[in-house]
C-alpha positions as CSV (number, residue, x, y, z in Angstrom):
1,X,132.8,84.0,72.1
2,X,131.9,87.4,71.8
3,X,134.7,88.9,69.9
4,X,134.1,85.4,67.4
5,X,130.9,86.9,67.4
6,X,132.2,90.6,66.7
7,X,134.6,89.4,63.6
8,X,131.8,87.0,61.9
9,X,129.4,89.7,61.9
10,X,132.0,92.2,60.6
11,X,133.0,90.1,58.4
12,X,129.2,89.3,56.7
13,X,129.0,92.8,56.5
14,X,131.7,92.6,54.2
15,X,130.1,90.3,52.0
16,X,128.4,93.2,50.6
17,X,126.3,93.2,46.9
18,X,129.5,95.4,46.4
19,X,132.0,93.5,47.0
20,X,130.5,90.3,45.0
21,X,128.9,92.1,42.0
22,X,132.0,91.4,40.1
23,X,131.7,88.0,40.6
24,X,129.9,85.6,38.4
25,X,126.2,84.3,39.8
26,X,127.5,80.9,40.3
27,X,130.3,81.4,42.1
28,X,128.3,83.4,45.1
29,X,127.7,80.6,47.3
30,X,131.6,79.8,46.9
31,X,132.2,83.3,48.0
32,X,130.1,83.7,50.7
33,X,131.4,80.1,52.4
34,X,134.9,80.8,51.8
35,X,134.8,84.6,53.4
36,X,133.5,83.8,56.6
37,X,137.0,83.8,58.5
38,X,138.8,86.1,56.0
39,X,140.0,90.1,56.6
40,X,139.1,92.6,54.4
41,X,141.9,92.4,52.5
42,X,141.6,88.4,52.4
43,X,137.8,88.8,51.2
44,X,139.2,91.2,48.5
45,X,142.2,88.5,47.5
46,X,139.9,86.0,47.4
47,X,137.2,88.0,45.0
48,X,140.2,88.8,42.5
49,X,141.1,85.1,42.5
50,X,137.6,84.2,41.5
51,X,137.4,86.7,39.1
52,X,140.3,85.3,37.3
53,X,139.4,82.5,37.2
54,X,135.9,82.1,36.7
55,X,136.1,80.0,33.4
56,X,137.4,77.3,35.6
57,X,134.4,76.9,37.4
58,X,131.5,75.1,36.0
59,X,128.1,76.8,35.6
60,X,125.8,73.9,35.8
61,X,126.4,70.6,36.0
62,X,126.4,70.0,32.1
63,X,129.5,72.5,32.0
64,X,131.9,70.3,31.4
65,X,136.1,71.1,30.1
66,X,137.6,69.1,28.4
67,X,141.5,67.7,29.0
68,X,143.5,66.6,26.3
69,X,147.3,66.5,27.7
70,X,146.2,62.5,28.3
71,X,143.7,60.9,26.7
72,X,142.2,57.4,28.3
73,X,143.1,53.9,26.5
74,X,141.9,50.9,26.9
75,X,144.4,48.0,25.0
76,X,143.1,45.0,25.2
77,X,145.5,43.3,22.9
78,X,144.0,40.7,20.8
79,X,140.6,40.7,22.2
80,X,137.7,39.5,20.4
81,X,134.9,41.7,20.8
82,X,132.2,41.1,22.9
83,X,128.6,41.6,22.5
84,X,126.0,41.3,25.2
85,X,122.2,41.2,25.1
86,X,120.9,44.6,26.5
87,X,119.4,44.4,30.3
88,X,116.0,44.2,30.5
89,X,114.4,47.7,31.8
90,X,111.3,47.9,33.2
91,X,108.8,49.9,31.6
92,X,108.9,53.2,34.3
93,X,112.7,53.0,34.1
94,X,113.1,53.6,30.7
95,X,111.8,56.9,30.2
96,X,114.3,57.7,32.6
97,X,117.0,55.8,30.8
98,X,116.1,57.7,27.8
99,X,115.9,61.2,29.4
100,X,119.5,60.9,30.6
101,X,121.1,59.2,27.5
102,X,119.3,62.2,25.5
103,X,121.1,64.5,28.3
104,X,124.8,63.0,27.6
105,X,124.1,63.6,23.9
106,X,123.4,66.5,23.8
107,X,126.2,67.1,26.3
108,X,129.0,65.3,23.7
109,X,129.4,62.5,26.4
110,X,128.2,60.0,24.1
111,X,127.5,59.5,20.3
112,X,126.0,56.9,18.4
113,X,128.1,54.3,17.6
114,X,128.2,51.0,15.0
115,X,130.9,49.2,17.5
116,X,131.5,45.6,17.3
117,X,131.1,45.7,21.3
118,X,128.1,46.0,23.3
119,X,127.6,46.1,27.1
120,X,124.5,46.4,29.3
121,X,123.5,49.4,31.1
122,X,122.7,49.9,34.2
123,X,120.3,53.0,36.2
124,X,122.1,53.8,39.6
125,X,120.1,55.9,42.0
126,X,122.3,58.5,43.2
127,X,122.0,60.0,46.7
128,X,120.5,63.5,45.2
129,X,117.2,60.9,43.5
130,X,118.6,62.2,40.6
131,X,119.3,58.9,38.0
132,X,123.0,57.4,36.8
133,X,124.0,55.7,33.7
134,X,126.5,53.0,34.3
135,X,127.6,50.4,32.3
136,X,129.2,46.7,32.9
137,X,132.1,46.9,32.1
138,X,133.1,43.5,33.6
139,X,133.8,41.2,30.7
140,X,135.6,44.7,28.9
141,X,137.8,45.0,32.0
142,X,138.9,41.4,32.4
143,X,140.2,41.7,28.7
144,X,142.4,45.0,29.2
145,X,145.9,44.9,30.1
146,X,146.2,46.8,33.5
147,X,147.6,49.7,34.0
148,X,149.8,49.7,37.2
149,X,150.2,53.8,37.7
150,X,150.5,54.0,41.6
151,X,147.9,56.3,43.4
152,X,149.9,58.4,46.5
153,X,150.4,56.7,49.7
154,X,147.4,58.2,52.2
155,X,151.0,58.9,55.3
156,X,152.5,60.4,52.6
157,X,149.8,62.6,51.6
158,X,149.1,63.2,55.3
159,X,152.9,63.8,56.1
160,X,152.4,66.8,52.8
161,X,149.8,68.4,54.6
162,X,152.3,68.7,58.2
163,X,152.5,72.4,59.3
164,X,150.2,73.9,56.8
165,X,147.5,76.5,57.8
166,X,145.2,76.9,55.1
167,X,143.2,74.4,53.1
168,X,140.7,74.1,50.4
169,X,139.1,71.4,49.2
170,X,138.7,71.6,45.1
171,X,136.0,68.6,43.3
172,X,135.8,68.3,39.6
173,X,132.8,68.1,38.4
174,X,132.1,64.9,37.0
175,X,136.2,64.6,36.7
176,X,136.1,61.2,34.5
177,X,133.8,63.2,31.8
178,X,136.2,65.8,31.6
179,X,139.0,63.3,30.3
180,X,138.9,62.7,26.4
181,X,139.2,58.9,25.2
182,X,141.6,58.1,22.8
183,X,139.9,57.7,19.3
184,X,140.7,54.1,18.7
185,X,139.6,52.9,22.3
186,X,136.1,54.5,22.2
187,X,134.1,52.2,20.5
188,X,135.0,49.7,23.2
189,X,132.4,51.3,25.4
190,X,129.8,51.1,23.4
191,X,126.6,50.6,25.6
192,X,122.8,49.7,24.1
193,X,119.7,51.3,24.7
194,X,116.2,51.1,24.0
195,X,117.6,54.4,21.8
196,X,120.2,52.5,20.0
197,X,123.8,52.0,19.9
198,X,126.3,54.5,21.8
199,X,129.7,54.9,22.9
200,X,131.7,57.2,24.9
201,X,133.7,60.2,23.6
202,X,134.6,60.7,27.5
203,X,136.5,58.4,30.5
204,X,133.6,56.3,31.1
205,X,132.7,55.3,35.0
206,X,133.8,51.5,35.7
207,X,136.8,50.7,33.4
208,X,139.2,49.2,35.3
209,X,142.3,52.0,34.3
210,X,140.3,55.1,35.3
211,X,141.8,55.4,38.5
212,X,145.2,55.5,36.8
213,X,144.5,57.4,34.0
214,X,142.7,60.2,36.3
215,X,145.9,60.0,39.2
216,X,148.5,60.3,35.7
217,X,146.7,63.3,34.4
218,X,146.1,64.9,37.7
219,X,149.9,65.1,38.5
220,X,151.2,65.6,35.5
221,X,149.1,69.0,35.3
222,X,150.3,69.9,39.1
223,X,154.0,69.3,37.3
224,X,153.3,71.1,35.4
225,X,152.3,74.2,37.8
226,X,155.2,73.3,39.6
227,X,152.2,72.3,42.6
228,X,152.6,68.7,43.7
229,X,153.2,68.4,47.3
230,X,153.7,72.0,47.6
231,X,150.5,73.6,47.2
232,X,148.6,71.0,45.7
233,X,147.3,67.0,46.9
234,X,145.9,65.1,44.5
């Protein structure tokens, strides 16, 4: 315990306004986590890594990327559009409503939209208090043609990870946001609001290929790296 002790102080004192004054505000916190069990060397590694690649790492939560290498579709054949009567809000909900549909604007999420389709929306509560747009997606989903992409088997994925002695744990931020819709498919989100009329430019929450759309894009970009089931789990 003591020389634990010993290294974890010697190590914080490493952690030093020098050594992180390279690195980008946002990325401190990441830093300072990932550092406590490192050398010096390993703290200095791991400050050039984060240097490099700071543009990868989202400043706020509105700091979105964008991937274009596959785009989301929805085919739903021959499907007649569908238009649904907007969801009664209550009166103290809508201001929030408002607030975050005027927050995905302005972030290029959405746009306004004169689509023949229409689906409610819905205000989740998320764990933070902080407010969620969803939208239901049901009668969209039951007229799409599924997308059977498999997702990896959980022993495989465990058998990967067999012998290894470093891990990190990587979340996108809002990952279905950051994958484009294809042009023709977007106006099959389209969502009403007290506001209007929108639809999504982005991989909305809730349609029924997102899950195989996001595992497709995910590998195809650790192919590319030359990282699945190497150095990389998706």
């Amino acid at each position: 315990m003591t020389q634990r002790y010993e290294d974890t102080c010697k190590v914080s004192q490493m952690i030093t306004k020098e050594n992180s004054e390279d690195i980008p505000l946002y990325l401190h916190d990441m830093f300072e986590r990932s550092s406590s069990n490192l050398s010096e060397s390993q703290v200095d590694e791991l400050k050039q890594v984060l240097v490099r690649h700071k543009g990868t790492f989202s400043k706020t939560k509105d700091d979105l990327g964008r991937a274009t290498a596959i785009r989301h579709k929805i085919n739903t054949g021959t499907a007649t559009p569908v238009k649904l009567q907007p969801r009664r809000l209550p009166f103290h909900k809508r201001e929030e409503a408002d607030k975050e549909v005027q927050r995905l604007l302005d972030c290029g999420i959405i746009e306004p939209s004169k689509s023949p389709w229409s689906t409610s929306l819905v205000l989740v509560k998320k764990k933070d208090s902080s407010t969620r747009i969803c939208t239901d997606f049901r009668i969209l989903n039951s007229k799409t043609i599924k997308d059977s992409y498999p997702l990896p088997r959980i022993d495989d994925s465990l058998d990967a990870l067999r012998g290894s002695k470093w891990f990190s744990v990587l979340d996108l931020s809002s990952g279905y946001f950051q994958v484009e819709m294809d042009p023709q498919d977007k106006e099959k989100t389209a969502f009403s609001t007290s506001k209007g009329l929108f639809h999504f430019n982005v991989m909305a929450m809730g349609l029924c290929n997102g899950v195989a759309t996001f595992q497709r894009l995910m590998e195809y970009v650790n192919l590319l790296a030359g990282l699945n089931w190497e150095t990389c789990l998706t």
